[in-house]
Short mmCIF file of the C-alpha atoms (twelve columns), coordinates in Angstrom:
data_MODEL
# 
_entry.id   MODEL 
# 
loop_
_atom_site.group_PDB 
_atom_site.id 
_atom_site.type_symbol 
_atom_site.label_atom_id 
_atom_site.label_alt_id 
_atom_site.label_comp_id 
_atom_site.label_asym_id 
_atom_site.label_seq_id 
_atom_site.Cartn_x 
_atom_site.Cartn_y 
_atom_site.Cartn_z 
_atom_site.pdbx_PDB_model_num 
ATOM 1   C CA . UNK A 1   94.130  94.299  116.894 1 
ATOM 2   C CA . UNK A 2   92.576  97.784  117.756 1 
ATOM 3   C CA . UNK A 3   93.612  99.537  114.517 1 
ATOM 4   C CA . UNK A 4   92.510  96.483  112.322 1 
ATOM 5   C CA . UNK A 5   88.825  96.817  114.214 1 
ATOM 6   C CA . UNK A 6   89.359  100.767 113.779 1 
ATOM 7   C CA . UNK A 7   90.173  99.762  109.648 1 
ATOM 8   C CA . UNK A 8   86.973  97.851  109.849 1 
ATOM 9   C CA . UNK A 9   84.700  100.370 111.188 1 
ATOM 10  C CA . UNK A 10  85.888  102.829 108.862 1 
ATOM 11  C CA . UNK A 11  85.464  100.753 105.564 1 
ATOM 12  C CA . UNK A 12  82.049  99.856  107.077 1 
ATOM 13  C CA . UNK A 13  81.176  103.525 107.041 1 
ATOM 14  C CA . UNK A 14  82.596  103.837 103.895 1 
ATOM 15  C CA . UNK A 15  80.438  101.034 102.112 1 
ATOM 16  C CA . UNK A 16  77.227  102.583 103.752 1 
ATOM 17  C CA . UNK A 17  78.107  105.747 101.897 1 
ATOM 18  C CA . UNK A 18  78.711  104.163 98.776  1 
ATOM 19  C CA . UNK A 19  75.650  102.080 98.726  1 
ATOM 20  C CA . UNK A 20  73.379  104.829 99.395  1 
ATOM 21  C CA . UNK A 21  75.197  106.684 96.261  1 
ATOM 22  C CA . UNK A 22  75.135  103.776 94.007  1 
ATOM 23  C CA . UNK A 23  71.552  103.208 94.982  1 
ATOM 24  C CA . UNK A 24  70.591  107.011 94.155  1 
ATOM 25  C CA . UNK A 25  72.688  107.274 91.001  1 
ATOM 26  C CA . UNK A 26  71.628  103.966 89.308  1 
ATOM 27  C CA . UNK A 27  68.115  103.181 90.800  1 
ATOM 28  C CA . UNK A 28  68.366  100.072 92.147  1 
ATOM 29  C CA . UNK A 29  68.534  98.284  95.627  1 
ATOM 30  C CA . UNK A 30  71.590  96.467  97.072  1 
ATOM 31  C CA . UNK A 31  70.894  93.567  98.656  1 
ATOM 32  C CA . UNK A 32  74.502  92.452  99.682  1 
ATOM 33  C CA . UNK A 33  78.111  93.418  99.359  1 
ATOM 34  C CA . UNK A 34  80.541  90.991  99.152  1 
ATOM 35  C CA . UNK A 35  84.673  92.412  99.845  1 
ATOM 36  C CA . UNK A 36  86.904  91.703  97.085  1 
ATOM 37  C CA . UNK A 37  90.154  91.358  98.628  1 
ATOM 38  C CA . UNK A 38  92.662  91.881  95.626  1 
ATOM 39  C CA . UNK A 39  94.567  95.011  94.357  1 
ATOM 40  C CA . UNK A 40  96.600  97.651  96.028  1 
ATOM 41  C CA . UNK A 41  94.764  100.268 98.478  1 
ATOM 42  C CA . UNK A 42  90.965  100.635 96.275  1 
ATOM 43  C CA . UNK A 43  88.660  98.912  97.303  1 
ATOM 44  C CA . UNK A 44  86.376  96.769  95.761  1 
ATOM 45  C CA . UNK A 45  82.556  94.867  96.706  1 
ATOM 46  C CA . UNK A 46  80.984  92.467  94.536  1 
ATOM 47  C CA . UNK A 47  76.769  93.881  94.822  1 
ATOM 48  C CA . UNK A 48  74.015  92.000  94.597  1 
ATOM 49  C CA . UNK A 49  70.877  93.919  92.946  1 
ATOM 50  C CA . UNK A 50  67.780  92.869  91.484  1 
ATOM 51  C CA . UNK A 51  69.194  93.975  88.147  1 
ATOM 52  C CA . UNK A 52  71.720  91.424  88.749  1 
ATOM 53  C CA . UNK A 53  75.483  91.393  90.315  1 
ATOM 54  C CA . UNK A 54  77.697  94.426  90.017  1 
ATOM 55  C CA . UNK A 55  81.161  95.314  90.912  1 
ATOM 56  C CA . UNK A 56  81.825  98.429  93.101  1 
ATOM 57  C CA . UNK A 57  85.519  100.248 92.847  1 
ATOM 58  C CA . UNK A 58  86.472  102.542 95.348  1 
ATOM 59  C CA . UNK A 59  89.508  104.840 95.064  1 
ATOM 60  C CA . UNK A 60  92.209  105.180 97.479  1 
ATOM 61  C CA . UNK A 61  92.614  108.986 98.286  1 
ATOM 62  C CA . UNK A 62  95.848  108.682 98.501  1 
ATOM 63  C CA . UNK A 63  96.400  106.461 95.247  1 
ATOM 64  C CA . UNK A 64  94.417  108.982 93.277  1 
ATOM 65  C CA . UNK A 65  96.929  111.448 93.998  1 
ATOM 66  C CA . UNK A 66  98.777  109.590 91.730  1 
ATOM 67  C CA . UNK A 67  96.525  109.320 88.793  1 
ATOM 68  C CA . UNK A 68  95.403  112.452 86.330  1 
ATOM 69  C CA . UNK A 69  91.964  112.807 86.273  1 
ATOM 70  C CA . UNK A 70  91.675  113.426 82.809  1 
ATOM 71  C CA . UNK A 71  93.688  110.326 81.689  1 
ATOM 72  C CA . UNK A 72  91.688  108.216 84.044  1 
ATOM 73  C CA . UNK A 73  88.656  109.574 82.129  1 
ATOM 74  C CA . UNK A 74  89.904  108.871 78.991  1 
ATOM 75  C CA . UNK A 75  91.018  105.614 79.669  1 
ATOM 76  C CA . UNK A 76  87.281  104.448 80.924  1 
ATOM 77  C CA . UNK A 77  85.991  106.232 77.549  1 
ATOM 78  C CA . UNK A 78  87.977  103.388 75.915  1 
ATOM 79  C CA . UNK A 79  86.756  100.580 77.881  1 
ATOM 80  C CA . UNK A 80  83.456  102.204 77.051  1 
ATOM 81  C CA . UNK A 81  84.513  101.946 73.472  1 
ATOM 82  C CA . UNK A 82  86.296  98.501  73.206  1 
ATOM 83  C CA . UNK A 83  83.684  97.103  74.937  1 
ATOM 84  C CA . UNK A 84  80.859  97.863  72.551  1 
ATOM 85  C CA . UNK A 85  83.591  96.513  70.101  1 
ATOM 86  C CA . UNK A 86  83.282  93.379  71.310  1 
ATOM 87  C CA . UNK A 87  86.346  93.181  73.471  1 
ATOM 88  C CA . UNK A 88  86.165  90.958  76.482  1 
ATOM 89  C CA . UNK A 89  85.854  93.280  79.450  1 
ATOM 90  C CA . UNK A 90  83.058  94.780  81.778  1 
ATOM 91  C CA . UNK A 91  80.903  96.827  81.048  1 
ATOM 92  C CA . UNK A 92  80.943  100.536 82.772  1 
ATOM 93  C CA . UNK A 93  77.591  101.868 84.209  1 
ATOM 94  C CA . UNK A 94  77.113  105.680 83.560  1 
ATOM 95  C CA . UNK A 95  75.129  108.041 85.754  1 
ATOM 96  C CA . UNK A 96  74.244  110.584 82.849  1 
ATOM 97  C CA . UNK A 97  77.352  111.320 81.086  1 
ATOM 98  C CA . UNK A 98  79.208  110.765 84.859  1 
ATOM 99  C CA . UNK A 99  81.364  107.372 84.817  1 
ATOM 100 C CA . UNK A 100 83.699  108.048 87.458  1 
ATOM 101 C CA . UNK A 101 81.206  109.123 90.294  1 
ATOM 102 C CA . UNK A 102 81.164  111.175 93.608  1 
ATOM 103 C CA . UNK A 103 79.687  109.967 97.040  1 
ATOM 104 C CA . UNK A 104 77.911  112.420 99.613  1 
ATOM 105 C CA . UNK A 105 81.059  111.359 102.142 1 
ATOM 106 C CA . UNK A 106 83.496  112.412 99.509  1 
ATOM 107 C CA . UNK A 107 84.048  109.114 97.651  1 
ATOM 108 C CA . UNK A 108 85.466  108.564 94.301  1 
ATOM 109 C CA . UNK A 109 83.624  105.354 92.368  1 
ATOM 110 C CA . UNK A 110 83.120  103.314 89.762  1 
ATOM 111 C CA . UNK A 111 80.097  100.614 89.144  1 
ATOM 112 C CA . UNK A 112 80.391  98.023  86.649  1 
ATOM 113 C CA . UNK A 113 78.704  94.862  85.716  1 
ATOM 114 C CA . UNK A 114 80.287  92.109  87.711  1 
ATOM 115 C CA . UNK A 115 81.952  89.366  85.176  1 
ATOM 116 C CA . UNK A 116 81.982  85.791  85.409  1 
ATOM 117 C CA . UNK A 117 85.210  84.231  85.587  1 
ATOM 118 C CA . UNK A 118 88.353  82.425  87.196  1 
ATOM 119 C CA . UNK A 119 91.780  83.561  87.975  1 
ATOM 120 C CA . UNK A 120 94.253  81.463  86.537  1 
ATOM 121 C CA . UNK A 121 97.394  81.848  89.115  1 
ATOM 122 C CA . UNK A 122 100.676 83.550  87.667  1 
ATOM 123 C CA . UNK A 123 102.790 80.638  85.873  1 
ATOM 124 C CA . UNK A 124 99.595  78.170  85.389  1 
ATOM 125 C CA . UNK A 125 97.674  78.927  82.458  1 
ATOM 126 C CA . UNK A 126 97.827  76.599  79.565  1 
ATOM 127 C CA . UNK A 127 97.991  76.934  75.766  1 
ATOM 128 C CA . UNK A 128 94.674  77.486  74.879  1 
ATOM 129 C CA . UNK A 129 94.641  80.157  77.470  1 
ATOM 130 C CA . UNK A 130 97.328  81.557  76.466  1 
ATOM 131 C CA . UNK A 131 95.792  81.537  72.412  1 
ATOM 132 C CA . UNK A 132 92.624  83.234  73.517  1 
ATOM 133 C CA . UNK A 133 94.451  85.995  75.454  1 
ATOM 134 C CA . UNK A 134 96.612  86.476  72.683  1 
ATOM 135 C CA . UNK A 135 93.794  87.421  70.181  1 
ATOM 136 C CA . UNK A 136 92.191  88.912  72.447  1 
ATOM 137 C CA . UNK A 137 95.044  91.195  73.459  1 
ATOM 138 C CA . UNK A 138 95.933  91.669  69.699  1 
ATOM 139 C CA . UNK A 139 91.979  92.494  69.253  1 
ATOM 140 C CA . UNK A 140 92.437  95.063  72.106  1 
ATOM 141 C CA . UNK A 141 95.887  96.930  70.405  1 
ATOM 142 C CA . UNK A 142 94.131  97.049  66.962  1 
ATOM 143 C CA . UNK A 143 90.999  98.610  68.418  1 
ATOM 144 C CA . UNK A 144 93.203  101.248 70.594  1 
ATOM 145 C CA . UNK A 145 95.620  101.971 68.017  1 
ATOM 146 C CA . UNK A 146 92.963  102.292 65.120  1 
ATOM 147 C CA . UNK A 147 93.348  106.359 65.005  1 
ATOM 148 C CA . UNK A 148 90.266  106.590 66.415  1 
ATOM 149 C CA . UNK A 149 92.262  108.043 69.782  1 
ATOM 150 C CA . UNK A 150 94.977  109.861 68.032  1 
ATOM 151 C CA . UNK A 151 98.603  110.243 69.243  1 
ATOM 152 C CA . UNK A 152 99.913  111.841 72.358  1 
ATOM 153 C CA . UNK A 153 103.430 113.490 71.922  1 
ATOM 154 C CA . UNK A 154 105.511 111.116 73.856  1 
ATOM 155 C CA . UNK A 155 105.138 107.696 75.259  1 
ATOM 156 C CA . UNK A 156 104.967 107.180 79.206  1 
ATOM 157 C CA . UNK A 157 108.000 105.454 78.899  1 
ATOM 158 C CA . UNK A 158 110.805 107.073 77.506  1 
ATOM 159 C CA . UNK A 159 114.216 104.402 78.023  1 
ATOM 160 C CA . UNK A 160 116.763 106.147 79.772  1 
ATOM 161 C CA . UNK A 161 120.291 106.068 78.233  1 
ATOM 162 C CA . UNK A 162 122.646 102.919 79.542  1 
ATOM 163 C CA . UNK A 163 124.743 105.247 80.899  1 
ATOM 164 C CA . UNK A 164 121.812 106.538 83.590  1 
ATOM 165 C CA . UNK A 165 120.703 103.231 84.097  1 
ATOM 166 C CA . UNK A 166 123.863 102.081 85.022  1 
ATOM 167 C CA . UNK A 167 124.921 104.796 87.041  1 
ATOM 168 C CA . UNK A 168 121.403 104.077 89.056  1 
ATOM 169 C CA . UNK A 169 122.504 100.665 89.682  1 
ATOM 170 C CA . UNK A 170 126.103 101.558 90.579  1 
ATOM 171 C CA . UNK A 171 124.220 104.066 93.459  1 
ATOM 172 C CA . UNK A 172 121.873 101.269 94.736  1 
ATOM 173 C CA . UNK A 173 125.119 99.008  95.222  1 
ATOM 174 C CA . UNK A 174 126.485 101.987 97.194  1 
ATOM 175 C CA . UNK A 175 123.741 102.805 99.433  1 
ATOM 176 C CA . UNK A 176 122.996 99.374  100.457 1 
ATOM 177 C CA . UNK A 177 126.853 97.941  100.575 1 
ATOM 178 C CA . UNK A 178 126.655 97.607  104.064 1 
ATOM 179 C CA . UNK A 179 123.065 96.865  105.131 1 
ATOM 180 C CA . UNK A 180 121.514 95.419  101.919 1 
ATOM 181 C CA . UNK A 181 121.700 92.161  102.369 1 
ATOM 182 C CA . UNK A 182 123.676 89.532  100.473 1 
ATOM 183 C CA . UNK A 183 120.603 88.775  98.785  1 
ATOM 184 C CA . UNK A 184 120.028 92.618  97.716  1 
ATOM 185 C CA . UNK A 185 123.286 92.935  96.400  1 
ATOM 186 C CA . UNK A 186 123.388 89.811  94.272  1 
ATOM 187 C CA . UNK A 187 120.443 90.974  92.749  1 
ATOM 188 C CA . UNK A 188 121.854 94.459  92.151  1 
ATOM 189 C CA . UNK A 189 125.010 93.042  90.873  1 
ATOM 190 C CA . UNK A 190 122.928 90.735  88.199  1 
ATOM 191 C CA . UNK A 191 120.979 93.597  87.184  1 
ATOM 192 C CA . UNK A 192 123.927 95.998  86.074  1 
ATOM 193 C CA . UNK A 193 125.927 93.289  84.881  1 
ATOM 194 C CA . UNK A 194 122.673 93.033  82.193  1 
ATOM 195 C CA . UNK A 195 122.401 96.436  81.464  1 
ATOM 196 C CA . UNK A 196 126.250 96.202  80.380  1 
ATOM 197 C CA . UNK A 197 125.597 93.662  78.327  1 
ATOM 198 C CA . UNK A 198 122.319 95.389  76.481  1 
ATOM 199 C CA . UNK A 199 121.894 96.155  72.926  1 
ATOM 200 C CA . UNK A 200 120.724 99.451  72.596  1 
ATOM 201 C CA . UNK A 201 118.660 98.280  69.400  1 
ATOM 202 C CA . UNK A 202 115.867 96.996  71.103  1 
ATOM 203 C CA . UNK A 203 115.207 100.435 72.696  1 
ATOM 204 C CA . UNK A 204 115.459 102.370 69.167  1 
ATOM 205 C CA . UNK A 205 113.304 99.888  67.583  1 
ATOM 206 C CA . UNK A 206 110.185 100.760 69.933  1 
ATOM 207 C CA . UNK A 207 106.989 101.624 68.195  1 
ATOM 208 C CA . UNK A 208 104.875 103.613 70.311  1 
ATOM 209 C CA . UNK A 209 100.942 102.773 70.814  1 
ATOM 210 C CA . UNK A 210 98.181  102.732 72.848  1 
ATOM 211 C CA . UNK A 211 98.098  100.009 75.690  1 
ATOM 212 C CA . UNK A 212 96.251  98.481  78.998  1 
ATOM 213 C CA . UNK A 213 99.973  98.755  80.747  1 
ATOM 214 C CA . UNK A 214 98.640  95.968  83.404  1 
ATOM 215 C CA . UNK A 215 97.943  93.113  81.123  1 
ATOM 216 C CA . UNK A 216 98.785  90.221  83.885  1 
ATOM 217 C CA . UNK A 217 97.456  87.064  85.987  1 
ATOM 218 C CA . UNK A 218 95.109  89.546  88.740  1 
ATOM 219 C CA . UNK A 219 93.345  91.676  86.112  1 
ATOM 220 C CA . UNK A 220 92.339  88.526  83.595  1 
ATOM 221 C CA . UNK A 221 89.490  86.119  83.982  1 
ATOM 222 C CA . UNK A 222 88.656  83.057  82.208  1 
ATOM 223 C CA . UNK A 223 85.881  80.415  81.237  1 
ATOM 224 C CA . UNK A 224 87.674  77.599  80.941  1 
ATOM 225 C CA . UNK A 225 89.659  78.045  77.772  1 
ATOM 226 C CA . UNK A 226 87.899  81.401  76.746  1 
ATOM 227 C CA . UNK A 227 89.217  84.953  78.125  1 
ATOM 228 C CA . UNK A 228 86.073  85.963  80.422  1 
ATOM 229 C CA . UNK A 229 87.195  89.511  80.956  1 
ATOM 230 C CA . UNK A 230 90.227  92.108  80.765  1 
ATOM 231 C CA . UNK A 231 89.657  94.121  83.932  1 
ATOM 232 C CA . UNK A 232 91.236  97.234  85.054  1 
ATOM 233 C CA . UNK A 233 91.995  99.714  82.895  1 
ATOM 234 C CA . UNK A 234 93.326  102.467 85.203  1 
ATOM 235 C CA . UNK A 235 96.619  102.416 83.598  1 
ATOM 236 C CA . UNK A 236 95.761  102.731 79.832  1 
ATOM 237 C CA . UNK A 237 97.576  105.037 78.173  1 
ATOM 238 C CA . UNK A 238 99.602  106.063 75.546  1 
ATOM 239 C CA . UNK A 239 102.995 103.851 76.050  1 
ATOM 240 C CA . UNK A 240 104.506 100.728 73.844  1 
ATOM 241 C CA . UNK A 241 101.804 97.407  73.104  1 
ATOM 242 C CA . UNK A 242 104.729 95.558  73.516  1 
ATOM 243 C CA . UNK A 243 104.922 96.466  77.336  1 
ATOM 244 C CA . UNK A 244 101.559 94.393  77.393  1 
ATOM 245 C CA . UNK A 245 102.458 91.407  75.152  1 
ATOM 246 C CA . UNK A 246 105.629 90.826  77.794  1 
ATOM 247 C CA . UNK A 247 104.012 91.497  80.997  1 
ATOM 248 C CA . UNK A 248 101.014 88.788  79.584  1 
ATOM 249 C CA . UNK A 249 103.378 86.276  78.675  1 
ATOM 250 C CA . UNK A 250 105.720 86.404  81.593  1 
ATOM 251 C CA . UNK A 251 103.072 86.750  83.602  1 
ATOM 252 C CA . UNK A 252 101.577 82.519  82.620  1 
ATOM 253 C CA . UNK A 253 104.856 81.310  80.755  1 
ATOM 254 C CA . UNK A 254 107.121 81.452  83.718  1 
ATOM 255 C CA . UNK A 255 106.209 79.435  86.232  1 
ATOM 256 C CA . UNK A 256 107.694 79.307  89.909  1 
ATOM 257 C CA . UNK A 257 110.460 77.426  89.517  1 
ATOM 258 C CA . UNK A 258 111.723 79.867  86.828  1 
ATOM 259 C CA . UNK A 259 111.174 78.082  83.406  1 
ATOM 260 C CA . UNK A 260 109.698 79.818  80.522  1 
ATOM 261 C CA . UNK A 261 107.736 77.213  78.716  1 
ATOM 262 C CA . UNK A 262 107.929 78.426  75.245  1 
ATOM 263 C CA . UNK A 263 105.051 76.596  73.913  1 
ATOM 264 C CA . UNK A 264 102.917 78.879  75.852  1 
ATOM 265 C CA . UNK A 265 104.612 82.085  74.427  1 
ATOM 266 C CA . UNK A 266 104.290 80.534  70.968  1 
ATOM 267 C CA . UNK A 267 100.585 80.174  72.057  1 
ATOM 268 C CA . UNK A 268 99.945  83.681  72.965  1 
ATOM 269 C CA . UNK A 269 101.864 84.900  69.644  1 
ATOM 270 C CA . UNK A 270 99.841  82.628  67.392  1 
ATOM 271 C CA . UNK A 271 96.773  84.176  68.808  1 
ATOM 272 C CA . UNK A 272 97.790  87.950  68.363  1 
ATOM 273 C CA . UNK A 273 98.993  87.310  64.939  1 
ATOM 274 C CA . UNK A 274 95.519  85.887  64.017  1 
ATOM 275 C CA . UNK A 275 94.374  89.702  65.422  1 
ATOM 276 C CA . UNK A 276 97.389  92.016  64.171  1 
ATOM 277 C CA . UNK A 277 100.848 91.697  63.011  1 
ATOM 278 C CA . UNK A 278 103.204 90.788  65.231  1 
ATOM 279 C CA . UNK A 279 106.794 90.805  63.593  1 
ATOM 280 C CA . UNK A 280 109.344 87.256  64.271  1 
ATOM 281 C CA . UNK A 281 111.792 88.184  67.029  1 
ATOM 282 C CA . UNK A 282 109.109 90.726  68.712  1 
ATOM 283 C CA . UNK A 283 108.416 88.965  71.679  1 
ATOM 284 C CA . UNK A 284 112.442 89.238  72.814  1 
ATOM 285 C CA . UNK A 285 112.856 92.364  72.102  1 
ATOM 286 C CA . UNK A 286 109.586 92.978  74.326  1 
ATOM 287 C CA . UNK A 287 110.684 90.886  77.091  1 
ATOM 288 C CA . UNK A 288 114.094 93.076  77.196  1 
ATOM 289 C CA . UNK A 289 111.892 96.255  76.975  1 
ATOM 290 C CA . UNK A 290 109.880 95.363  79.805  1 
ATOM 291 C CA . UNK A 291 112.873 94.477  82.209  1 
ATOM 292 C CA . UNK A 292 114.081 97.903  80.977  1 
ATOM 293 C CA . UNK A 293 111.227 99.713  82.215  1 
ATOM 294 C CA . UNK A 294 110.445 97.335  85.111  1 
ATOM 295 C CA . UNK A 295 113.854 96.547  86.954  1 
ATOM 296 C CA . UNK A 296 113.779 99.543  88.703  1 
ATOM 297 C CA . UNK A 297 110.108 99.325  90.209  1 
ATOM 298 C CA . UNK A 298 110.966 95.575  91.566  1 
ATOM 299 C CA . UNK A 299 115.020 95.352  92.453  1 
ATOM 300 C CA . UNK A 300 114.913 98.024  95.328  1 
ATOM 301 C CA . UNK A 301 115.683 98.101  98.965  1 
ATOM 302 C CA . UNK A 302 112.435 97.764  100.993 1 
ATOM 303 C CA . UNK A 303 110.948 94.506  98.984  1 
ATOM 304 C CA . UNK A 304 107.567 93.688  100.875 1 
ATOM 305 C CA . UNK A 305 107.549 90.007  101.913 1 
ATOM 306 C CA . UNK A 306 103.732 89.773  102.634 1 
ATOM 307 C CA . UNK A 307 103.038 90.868  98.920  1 
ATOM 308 C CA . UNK A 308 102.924 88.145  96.669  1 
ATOM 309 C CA . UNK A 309 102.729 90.378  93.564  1 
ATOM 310 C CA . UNK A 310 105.778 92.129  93.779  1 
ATOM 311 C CA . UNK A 311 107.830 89.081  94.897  1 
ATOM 312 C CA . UNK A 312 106.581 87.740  91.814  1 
ATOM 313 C CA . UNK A 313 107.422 90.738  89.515  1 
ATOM 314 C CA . UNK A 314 111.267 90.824  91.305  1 
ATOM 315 C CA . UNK A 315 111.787 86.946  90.842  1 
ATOM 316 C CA . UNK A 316 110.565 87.584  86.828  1 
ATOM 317 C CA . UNK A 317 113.389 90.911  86.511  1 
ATOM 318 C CA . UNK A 318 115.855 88.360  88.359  1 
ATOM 319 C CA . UNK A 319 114.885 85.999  85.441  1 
ATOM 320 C CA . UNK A 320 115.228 88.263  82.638  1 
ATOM 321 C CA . UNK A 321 118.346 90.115  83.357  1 
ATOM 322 C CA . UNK A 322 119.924 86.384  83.841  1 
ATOM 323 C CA . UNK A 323 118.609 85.248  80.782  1 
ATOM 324 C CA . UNK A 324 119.335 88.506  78.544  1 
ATOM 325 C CA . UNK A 325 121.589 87.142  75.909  1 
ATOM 326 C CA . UNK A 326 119.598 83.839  75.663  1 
ATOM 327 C CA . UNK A 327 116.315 85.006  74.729  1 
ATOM 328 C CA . UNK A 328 116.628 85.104  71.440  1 
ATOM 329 C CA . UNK A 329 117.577 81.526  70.780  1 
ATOM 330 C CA . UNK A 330 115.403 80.304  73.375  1 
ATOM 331 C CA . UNK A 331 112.246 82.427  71.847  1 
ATOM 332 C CA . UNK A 332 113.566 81.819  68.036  1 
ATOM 333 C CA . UNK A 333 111.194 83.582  65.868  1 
ATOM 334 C CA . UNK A 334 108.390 84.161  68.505  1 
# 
């Protein structure tokens, strides 16, 4: 109870900072600020100003540790960018030529307009949802990918051999034989009995892009059937668009008692393909990509039972390493 008050009292401190900065940088008064409780570790305030509501992002000292300055940079450039495109997202407020700002206490920050919008829970979006976030996604990749960026050498992913993988799953089994739980070890059990049964194809078949890399349920908004907002783009970088087409789809398709309704893939597809070209048999291949790159983050000793994200994450790896070899006839063309 005393270190929740303490956690309190410090974020209270915090937001006085903050205000006072936003306040100096951008001219304005804030009248209110209203906790958003979603994401991992930065915190966020919805503001009320007389220039109307913004959002506040604080980062996490120690979660910027994790990020490169410079690709955070670039990747707000782009939101910059896509959003005088047209793309659905918020709009960034600049102190000069300063996005990412600086408090007097030490504070890293962002301010953008607030947008106007639902969350549509994991699993429960429907197909005219899922349309409008598939052109608006496909509207997103063509914009990122039109050479206006350029290329980066290598992708952030780069697929380990089956070989590694398995002999990463063959350790976990090891290490947590005795004290893993039966649970644990089914799961590790499932997952290298799919990475046996792989086809290396849909690894050398990967065409490298720009991408948002956290296209899912907690960073999309709607209006009804229309895609209010893509938010957070902390991640972009230069990876595989395919990464984002699986984590979107997975993300409403699957719902909780692990059934991929297809018409709601088929949705999203028909939407992208109205945006850019999106070859038949894609969306499998993308689906076995991500559990490539995925499995690892979710499948792990330690799994968090408070979190609702990653429980959902691990129970959509547990999916798609069960369903491996049926993908393709249960996505046919898609």
């Amino acid at each position: 109870m005393a270190e929740h008050a303490e956690r309190l009292a410090e974020e209270e401190t915090m937001l006085a900072d903050l205000i006072r900065s936003v306040e100096r940088a951008f001219g304005c008064r804030v009248a209110q600020a209203e906790p958003i409780r979603r994401g991992w570790l930065n915190l966020k305030w919805k503001l009320t100003t007389e220039s109307g509501p913004l959002l506040l992002k604080q980062y996490n000292k120690r979660r910027y540790r994790m990020y490169r300055e410079e690709t955070l940079l670039r990747a707000f450039r782009q939101q910059v960018r896509l959003y005088g495109l047209g793309l659905a997202c918020p709009r960034l407020l600049a102190a000069g030529e300063d996005i990412l700002l600086h408090s007097e206490g030490g504070e890293r920050f962002l301010v953008m307009e607030h947008c106007a919008g639902e969350l549509v829970p994991a699993g429960r979006a429907d197909e005219r949802q899922m349309y409008a976030l598939g052109r608006e996604a496909g509207r997103m990749h063509r914009w990122l990918n039109d050479g206006t960026v350029g290329r980066l050498d290598a992708p952030q992913f780069v697929p380990p051999g089956r070989e590694e993988r398995l002999a990463y799953w063959r350790t976990l089994q090891d290490q947590n034989r005795s004290d893993g739980g039966e649970r644990l070890l089914a799961d590790l059990e499932l997952q290298l009995r799919a990475t046996e049964a792989m086809s290396t194809e849909d690894m050398a078949g990967l065409l490298p892009g720009w991408a948002h890399r956290d296209l899912w349920a907690d960073n999309l908004l709607f209006d009804g059937e229309r895609v209010a907002a893509i938010l957070d783009f902390d991640r972009l970088n230069y990876d595989y668009p395919d990464l984002d087409i699986a984590r979107a789809v997975l993300s409403y398709a699957l719902d909780e008692a692990g059934v991929l309704h297809v018409p709601l893939a088929a949705a999203f597809v028909h939407g992208y393909r109205e945006e850019r070209e999106l070859e038949p048999g894609r969306l499998t291949r993308s689906f076995r990509v991500l559990w490539y790159m995925e499995s690892v983050w979710w499948i792990r000793p330690g799994e968090d039972p408070s979190s609702s994200p990653p429980i959902r994450f691990a129970r959509e790896m547990r999916w798609l390493a069960a369903h491996q070899e049926e993908l393709s006839d249960l996505l046919g063309g898609l």
